[in-house]
C-alpha positions in Angstrom: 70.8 73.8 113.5 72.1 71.1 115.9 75.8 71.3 117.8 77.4 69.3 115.4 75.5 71.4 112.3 77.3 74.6 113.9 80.6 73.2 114.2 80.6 72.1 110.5 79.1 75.3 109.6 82.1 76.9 111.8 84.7 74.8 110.4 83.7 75.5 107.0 83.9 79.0 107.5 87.3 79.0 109.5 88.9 77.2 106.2 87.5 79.7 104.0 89.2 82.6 105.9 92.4 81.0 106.1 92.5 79.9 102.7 91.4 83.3 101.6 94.4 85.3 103.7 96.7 82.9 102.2 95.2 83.6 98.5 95.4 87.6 99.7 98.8 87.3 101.1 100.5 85.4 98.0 99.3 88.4 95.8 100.7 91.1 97.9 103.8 91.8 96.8 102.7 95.5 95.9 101.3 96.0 100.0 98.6 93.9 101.8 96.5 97.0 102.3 93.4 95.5 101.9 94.0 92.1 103.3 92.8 92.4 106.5 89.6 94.5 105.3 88.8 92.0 102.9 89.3 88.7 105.3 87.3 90.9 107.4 83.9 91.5 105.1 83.8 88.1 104.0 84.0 87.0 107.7 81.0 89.3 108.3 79.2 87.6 105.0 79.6 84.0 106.6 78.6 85.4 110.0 81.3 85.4 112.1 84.1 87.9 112.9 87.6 87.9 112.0 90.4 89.8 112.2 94.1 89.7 110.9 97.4 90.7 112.1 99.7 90.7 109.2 103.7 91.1 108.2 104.8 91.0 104.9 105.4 86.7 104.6 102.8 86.2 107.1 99.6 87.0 109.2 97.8 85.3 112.6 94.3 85.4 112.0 91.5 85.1 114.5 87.9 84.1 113.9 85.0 84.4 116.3 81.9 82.5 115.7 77.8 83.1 117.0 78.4 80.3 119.3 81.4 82.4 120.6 83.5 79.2 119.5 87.0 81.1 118.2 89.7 79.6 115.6 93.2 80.9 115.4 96.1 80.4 112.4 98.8 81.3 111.4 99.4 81.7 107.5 102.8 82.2 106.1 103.7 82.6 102.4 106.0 84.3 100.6 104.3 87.4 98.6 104.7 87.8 94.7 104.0 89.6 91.5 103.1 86.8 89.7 98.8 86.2 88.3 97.5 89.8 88.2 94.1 87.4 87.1 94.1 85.6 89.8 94.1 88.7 91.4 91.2 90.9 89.4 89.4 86.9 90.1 89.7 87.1 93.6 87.9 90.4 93.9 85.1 89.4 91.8 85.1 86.4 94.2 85.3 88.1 97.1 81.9 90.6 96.0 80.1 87.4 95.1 80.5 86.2 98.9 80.0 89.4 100.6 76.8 90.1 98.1 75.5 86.5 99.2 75.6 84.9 96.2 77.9 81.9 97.7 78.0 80.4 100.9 81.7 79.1 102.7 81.3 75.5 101.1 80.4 76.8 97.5 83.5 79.5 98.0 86.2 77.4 99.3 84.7 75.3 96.1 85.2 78.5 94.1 88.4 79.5 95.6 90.2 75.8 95.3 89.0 76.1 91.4 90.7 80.0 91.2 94.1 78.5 92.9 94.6 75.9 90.7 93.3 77.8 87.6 96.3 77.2 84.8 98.1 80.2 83.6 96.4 82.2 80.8 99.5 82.5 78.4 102.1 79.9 76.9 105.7 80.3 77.7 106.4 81.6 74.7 104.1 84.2 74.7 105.2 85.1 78.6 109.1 85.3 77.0 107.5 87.6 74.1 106.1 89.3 77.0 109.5 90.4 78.8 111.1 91.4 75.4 108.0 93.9 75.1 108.0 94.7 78.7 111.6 96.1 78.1 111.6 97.4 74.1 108.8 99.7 75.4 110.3 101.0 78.3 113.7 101.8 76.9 113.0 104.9 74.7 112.3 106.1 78.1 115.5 105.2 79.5 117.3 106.5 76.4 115.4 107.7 73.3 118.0 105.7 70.7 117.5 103.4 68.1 120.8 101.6 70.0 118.6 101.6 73.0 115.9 99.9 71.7 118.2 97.4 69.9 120.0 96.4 72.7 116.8 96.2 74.7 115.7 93.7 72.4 118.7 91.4 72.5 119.2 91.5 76.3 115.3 91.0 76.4 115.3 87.8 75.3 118.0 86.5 77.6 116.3 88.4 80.1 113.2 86.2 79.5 115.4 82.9 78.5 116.2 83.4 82.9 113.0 84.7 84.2 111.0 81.3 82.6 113.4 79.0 83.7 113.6 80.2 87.1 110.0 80.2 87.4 110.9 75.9 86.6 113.9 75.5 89.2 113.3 76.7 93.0 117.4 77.4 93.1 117.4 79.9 90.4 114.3 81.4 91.2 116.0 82.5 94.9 118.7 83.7 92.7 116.9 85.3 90.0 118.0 88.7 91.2 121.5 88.5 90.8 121.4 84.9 87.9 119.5 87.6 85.8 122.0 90.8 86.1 124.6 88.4 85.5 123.5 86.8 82.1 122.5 90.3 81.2 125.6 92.0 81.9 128.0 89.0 80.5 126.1 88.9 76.7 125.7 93.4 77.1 129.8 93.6 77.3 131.3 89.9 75.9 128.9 90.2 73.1 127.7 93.0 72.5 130.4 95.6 73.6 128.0 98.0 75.4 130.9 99.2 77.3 131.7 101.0 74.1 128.6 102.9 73.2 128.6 107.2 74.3 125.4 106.8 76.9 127.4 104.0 79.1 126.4 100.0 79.5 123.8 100.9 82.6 121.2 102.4 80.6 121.9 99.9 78.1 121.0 97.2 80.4 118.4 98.8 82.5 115.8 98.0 80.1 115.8 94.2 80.5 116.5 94.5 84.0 113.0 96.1 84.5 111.2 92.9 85.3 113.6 92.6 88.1 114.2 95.9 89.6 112.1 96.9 92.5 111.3 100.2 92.2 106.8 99.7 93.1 108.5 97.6 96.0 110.0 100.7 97.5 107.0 103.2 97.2 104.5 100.2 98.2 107.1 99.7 101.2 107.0 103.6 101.9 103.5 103.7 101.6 102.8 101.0 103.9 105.1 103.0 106.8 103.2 106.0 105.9 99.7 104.7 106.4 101.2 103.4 110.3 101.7 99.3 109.0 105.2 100.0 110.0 105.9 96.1 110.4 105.2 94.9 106.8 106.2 98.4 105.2 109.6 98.1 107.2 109.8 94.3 105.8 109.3 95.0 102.2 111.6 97.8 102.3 114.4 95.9 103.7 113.4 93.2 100.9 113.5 95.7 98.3 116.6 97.4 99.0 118.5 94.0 99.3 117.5 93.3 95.9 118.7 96.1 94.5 121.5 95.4 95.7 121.8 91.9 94.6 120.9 93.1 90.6 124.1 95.8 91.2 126.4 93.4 92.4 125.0 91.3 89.6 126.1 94.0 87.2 129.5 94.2 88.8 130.1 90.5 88.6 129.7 90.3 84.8 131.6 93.4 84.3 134.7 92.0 86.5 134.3 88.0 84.3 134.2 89.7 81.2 137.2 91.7 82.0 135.9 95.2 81.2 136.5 95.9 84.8 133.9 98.4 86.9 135.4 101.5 85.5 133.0 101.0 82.2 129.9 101.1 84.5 129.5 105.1 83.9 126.5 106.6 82.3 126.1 109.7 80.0 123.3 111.7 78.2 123.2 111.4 74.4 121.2 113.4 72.1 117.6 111.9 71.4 117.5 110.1 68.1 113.9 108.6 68.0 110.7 110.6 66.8 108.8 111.8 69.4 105.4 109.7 68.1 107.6 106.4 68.7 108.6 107.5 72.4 104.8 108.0 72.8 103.6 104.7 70.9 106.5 102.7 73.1 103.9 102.8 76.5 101.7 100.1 74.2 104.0 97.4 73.8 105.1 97.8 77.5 101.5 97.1 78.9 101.0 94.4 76.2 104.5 93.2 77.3 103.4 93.6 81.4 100.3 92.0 80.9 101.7 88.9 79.2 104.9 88.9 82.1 102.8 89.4 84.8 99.6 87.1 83.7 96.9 89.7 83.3 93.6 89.2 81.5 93.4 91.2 78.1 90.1 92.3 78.4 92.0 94.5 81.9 94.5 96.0 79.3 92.5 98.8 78.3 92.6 100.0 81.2 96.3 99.4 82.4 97.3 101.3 79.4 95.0 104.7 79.7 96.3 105.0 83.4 99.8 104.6 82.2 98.8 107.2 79.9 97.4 109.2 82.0 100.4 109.1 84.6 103.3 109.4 82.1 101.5 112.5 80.3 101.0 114.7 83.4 104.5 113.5 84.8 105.9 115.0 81.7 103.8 117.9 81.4 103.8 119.1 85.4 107.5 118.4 85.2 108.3 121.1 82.9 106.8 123.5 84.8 106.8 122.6 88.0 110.3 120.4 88.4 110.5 116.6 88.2 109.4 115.8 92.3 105.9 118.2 91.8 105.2 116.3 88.6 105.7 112.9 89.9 103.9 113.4 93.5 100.8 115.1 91.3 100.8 112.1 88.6 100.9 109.5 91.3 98.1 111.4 93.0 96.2 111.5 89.3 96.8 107.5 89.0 96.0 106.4 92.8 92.5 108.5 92.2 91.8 107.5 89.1 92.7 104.0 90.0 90.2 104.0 92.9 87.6 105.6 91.2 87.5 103.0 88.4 88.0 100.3 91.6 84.3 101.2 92.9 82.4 99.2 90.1 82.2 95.6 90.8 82.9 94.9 86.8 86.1 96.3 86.8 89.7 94.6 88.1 91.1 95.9 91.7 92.9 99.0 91.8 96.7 96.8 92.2 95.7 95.2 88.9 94.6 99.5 87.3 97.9 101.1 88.5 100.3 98.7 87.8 101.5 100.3 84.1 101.7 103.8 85.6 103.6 102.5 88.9 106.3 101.3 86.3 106.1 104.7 84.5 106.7 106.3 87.3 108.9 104.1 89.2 112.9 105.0 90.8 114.1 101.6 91.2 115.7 102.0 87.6 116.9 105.8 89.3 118.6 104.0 92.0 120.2 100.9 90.4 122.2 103.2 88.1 123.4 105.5 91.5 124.5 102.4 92.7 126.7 100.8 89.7 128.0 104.0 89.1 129.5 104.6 92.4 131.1 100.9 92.5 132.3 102.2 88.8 134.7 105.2 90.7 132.2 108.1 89.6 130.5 109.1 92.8 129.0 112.5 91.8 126.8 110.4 89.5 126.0 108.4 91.5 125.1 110.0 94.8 122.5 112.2 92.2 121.1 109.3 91.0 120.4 108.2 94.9 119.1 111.1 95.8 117.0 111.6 92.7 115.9 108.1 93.7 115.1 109.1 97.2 113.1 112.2 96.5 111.3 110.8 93.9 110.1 107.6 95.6 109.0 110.1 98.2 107.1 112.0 95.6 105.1 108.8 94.5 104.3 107.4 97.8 102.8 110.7 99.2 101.2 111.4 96.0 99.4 107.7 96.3 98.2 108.2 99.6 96.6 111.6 98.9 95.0 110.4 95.7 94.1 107.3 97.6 92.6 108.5 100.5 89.5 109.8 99.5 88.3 107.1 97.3 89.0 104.9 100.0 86.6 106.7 102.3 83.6 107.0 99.9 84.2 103.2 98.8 84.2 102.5 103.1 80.9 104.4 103.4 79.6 103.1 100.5 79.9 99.5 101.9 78.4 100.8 105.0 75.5 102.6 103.4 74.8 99.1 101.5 74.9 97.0 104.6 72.4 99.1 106.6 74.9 101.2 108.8 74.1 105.0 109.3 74.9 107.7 106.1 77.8 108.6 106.8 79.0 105.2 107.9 80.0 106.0 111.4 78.3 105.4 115.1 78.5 108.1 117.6 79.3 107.6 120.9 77.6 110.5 123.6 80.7 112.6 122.9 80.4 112.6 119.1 83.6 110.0 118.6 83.3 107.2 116.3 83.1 104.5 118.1 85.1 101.4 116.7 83.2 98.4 114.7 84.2 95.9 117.0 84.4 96.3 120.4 87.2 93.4 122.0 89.4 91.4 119.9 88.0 87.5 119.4 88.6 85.4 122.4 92.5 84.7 122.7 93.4 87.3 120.2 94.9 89.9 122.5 96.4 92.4 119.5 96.9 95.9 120.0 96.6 97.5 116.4 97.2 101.0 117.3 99.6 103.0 120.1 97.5 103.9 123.4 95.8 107.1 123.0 97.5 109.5 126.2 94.8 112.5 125.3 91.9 110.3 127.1 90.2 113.4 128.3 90.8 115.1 125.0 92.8 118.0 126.0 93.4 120.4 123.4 97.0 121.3 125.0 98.0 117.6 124.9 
């Protein structure tokens, strides 16, 4: 191949990668775990080397070519939860480049077609979606036909806001406190759900649920667990400010409808649906997610046995064990599970598998109501609700990473194995230490990924 052969070659290959980090970044509003693995193996597909040093809105990605020719970006865009199938696309994407299938100009081809790929459902069906999305995740918030009722009333303004914010930049930036507010000013000036026994928060949380959180947090959490302490730290801070803005949200519409903030209490009632119908409710929900969120039907399936699968053992472990041991063991269920199902190339990418149970297990709900209720003068309540909230999200993220972990290993030596590399998918230095895959950074890419190791002699006292 000539100079200028190599350059186009190069060039191809650099757009690829930054297009692809862009593509990975945009759908990473759950944690960019994998992005800089992925941008990674597709470098090594198109034979070059690549690396990425990402935050939560952005990343600075290095390439290094044969010719020892390097490329440096930087990508910025703002994550979000928005085409789970462009997200189970990308991955079959991603195998077809690393299996060799494409080459950089057929998959920046493929890639450009993905990106501007229209959206799978009608508006109408994505406003059906966020009524379903919050009927089937009330009788969890309160097992009462009033529940469900108001769940479906409040749904549909609910989804009235989320489309037409998706249509105007200004109310999309504002969607988390425009949405609360429309909620909360048709829940008490219409209707009245100051007046019901269980409180207007529970009421309300229902249709909220597209907006609250909650997976934020315990990706956030994770992230700082696993050492990405720049982009966990990020979406935490993100995630936390938004739950904020949805309570002051609540408190707005209860202070313009003149109900004031001492309605915004909550209270258990007595359960008045059968327990079939509380079980049954988990189908509509994943129906309802998977028309919100853009997901492909054929991945429902799925979505809906793990949601299954981590709402049972919550609710079984939890009655023997206490609410904290059944939600870290579900989590850990659901993150294994998840991964396990992730290893065949057929199926969608683990985000796209846990999503339902993530919701069924999520605190954000937990920790919006601490929140209103303390602005609404009953602290008690709400300081349990917070630290509920706390302990729980805990619970999840530690329960993710355990179940997580070793799937991730075996799917790391897998790839290995399949490329050539040694069994166990490790080199040995003369000591017996991994040594790492690549050696330097690319030219001009002088990023220090982890903390200096003091123990260089390997001390056991150190």
């Amino acid at each position: 191949m000539t100079a200028t052969g190599e350059q186009q070659a190069a060039g191809e290959i650099n757009r690829l990668l930054v297009r692809l980090t862009r593509f990975l970044l945009r759908n990473s509003a759950e944690g960019g775990f994998e992005v800089r693995d992925t941008v990674r193996r597709v470098a090594d597909a198109c034979g070059a080397k690549a690396d990425v040093l990402a935050i939560a809105e952005g990343a600075v990605l290095t390439v290094r070519h044969r010719d020892e020719s390097s490329y440096a970006e930087t990508v910025q865009i703002t994550p979000e939860l928005a085409r789970l199938d462009l997200v189970a696309e990308g991955k079959f994407l991603v195998g077809r480049i690393v299996d060799g299938e494409l080459g950089a100009r057929s998959a920046n081809r493929a890639l450009t077609d993905l990106e501007h790929r229209a959206g799978p459902y009608q508006p109408w069906l994505r406003a059906l979606g966020v009524i379903l999305f919050a009927v089937g995740f009330a009788p969890s918030v309160q097992a009462t036909w009033t529940e469900i009722g108001y769940s479906v009333a409040l749904g549909a303004v609910m989804a009235v806001v989320f489309l037409a914010a998706e249509r105007a930049s200004v109310l999309r930036i504002l969607l988390p406190i425009a949405g609360p507010i429309a909620v909360g000013l048709v829940a008490f000036l219409v209707l009245h759900a100051h007046r019901q026994p269980g409180g207007p928060i529970v009421l309300m949380v229902p249709a909220l649920f597209v907006l609250i959180p909650g997976d934020y947090l315990c990706a956030a959490t994770a992230e700082i667990a696993v050492g990405q302490l720049t982009p966990g730290a990020v979406r935490l801070a993100q995630a936390a400010f938004t739950l904020v803005e949805i309570a002051v949200g609540i408190i707005i519409a209860a202070e313009v409808s003149g109900v004031g903030t001492g309605s915004l209490f909550e209270a258990t009632v007595p359960r008045g649906l059968p327990y079939w119908l509380i079980v049954v409710s988990w189908v509509p929900f994943v129906f309802g997610l998977a028309l919100t969120f853009s997901a492909r039907l054929r991945d429902t399936p799925w979505i809906l046995a793990l949601t299954y699968l981590a709402w049972g053992v919550q609710l079984g472990v939890t009655k023997w064990l206490g609410p904290d041991a059944g939600t870290f063991i579900a989590a850990g269920l659901l993150a294994a599970a998840a991964g396990f199902l992730e290893l065949s190339p057929s199926r969608p990418p683990r985000i796209v598998l846990i999503l339902g149970g993530f919701f069924a297990l999520t605190v954000g709900s937990v920790a919006l109501r601490g929140l209103t209720t303390l602005d609404g003068g009953h602290p008690i309540q709400g300081f349990s609700d917070l630290r509920d909230a706390i302990t729980q999200t805990a619970a999840i993220t530690l329960g993710l990473i355990v179940g997580a972990v070793p799937l991730q290993a075996a799917a790391v030596r897998r790839r290995r194995t399949a490329a050539g590399g040694p069994g166990l998918g490790l080199q040995l230095a003369g000591d017996g230490l991994p040594v790492r895959e690549h050696f330097a950074e690319p030219p001009g890419g002088h990023v220090v990924h982890e903390p200096p190791d003091g123990d260089v002699r390997r001390d056991p006292r150190v």
